[in-house]
C-alpha positions as CSV (number, residue, x, y, z in Angstrom):
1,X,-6.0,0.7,-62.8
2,X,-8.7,-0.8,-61.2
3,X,-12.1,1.2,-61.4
4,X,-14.2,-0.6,-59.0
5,X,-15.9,0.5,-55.8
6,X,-15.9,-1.8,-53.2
7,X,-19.1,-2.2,-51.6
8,X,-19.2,-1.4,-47.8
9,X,-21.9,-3.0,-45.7
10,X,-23.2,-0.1,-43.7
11,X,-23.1,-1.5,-40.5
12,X,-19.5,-1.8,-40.7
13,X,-19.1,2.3,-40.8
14,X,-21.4,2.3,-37.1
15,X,-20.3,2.0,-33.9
16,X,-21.6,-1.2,-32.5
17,X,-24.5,-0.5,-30.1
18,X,-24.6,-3.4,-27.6
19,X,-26.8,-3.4,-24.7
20,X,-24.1,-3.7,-21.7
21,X,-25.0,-3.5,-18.3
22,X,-23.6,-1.3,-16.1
23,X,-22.7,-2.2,-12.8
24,X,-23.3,-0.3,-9.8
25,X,-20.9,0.3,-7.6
26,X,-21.9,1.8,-4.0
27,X,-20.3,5.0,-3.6
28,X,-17.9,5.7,-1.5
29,X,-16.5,9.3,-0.5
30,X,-13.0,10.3,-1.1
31,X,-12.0,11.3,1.5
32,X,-12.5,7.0,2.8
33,X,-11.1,6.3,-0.6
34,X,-7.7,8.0,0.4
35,X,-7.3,6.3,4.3
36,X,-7.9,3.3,3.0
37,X,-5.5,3.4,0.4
38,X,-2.9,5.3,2.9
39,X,-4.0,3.5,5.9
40,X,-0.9,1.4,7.6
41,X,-2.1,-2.5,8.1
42,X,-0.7,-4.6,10.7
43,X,-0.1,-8.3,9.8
44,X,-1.0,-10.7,12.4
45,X,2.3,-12.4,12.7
46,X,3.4,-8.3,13.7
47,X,0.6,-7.7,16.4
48,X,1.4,-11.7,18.1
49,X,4.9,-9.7,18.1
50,X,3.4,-6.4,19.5
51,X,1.4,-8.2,21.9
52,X,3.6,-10.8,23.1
53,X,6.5,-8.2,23.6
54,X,4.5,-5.7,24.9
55,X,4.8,-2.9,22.9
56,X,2.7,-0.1,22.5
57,X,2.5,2.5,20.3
58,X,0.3,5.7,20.5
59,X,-2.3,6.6,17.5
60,X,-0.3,9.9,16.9
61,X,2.7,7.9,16.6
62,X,1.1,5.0,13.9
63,X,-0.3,8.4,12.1
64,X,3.5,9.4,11.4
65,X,4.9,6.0,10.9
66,X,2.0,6.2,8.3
67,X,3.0,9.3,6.4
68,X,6.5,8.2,6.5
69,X,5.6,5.0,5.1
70,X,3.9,6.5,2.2
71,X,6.7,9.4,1.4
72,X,9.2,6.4,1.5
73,X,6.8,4.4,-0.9
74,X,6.7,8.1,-3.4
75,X,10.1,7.6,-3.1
76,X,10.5,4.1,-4.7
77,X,10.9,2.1,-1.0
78,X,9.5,-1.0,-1.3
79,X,10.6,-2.6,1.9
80,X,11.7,-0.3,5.4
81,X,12.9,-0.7,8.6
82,X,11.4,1.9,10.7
83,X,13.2,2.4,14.0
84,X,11.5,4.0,16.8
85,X,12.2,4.7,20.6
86,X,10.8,1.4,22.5
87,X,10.4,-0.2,18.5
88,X,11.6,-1.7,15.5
89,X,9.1,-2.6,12.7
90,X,9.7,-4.3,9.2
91,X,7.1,-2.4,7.0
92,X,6.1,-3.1,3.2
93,X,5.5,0.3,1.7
94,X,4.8,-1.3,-1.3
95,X,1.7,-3.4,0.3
96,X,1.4,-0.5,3.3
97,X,1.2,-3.3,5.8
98,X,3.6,-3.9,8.9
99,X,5.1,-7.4,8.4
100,X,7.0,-7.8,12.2
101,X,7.7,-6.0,15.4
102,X,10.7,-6.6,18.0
103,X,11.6,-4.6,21.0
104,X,14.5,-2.0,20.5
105,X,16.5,-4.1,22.5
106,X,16.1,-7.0,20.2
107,X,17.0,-4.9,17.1
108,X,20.1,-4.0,18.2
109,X,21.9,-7.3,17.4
110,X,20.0,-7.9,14.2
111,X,21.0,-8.0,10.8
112,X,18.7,-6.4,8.5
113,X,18.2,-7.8,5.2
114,X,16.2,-7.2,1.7
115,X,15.0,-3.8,2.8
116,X,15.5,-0.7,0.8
117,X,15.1,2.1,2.9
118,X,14.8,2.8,6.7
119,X,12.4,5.4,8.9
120,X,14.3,6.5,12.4
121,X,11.1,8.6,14.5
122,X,11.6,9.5,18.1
């Protein structure tokens, strides 16, 4: 059996005290935190569709497409096709941004593909 104490430098046994800088951040409130984060986006190929199809939708209605956007995405939706009355509009939840827009008339006759969940709203 081997007797001997290792010797332990002493600065090995404390924690390493580095000067780091710190940097600061401007604060922001939560509550700006949160709408940014749950805030819908529109893609600019989706408002050329808005505007050259002339389609308008009301803030209260882009407020629930919002909150439905974001209980799809809690929901594992990546990908939606949310179908309203004068609408159609391919959303990512997973990037919260609407990708295109087509009349309802248009959607009709379309084929859908790689989306994972759909919204219907009145």
């Amino acid at each position: 059996m081997d007797h001997r104490i290792q010797q332990v430098h002493r600065h090995a046994l404390l924690p390493n005290k580095t000067n780091t800088v710190t940097k600061q951040h401007p604060t922001k409130a939560f509550k700006d935190v949160l709408s940014d984060v749950q805030e819908l986006k529109i893609s600019k190929h989706a408002k050329e569709r808005l505007a050259q199809r002339n389609i308008t939708i009301e803030d209260t209605q882009w407020e629930k497409i919002s909150e439905k956007v974001a209980e799809a995405k809690q929901k594992g939706i990546s990908d939606s096709l949310v179908v309203l009355s004068n609408a159609a509009l391919l959303v990512s939840a997973k990037n919260n941004t609407v990708v295109t827009a087509m009349d309802r008339s248009e959607a009709t006759s379309r084929i859908f593909t790689n989306i994972n969940g759909t919204i219907l709203l009145d």
